[in-house]
C-alpha positions in Angstrom: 61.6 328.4 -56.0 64.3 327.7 -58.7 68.1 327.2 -58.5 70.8 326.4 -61.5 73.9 326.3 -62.4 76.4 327.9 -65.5 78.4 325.5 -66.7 81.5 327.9 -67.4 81.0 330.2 -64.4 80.8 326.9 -62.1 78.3 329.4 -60.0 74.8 328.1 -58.6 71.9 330.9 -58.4 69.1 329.9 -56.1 66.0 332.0 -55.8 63.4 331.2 -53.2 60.4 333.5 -52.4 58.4 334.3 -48.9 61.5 333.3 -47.7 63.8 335.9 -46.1 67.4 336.5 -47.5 69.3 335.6 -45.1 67.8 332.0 -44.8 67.3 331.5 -48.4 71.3 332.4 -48.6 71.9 328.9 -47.2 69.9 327.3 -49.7 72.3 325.3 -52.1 71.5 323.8 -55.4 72.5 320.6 -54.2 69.7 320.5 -51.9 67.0 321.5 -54.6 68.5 318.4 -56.3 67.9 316.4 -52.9 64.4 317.3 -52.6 63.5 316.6 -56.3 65.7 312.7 -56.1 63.7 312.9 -52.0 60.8 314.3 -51.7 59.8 315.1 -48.5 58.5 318.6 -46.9 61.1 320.7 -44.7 60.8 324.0 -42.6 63.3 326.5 -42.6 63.3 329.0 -39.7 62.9 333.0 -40.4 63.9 335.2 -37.9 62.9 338.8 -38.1 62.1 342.1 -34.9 58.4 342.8 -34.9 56.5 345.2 -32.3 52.8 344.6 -30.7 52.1 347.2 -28.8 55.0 349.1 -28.5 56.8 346.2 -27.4 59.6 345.1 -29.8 60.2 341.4 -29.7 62.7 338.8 -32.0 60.3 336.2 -33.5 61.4 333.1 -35.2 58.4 331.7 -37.6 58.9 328.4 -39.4 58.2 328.4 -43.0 57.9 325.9 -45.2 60.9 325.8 -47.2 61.6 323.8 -50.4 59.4 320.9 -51.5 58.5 319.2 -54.7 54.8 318.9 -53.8 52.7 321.5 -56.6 49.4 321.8 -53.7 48.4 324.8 -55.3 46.7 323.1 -58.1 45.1 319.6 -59.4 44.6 317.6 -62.2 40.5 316.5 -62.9 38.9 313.7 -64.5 39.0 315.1 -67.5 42.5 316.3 -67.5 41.5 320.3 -66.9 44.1 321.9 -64.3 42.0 323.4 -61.3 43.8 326.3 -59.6 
């Protein structure tokens, strides 16, 4: 997840993937400079139409959205990143 601005063009461009479009289309860079002055974890809801046996149903899953925390890797002892 990224966002920034252009200086001349006054125009933000966020991008935020596993997200869906039209939630990630509220995003605003103002809140990706929020979470990085206040960190804290948020969930942003996704609404989408799935079928389970031939039944079509609206489902609303909870995501998590943006959030400073890198959990996908970790710094060791001996300074070596582990993915």
């Amino acid at each position: 997840m990224y966002s920034f601005t252009v200086h001349n063009d006054k125009k933000s461009h966020v991008r935020a993937k596993g997200i869906a479009t039209a939630t990630s289309k509220k995003l605003r860079h103002q809140d990706y400079l929020k979470q990085l002055n206040l960190p804290q974890e948020n969930k942003l809801a996704n609404r989408r139409i799935g079928c389970k046996l031939h039944k079509v149903h609206s489902l609303e899953i909870q995501k998590r959205g943006l959030c400073a925390f890198d959990d996908k890797r970790f710094l060791l002892d001996d300074g070596v990143f582990m993915n």
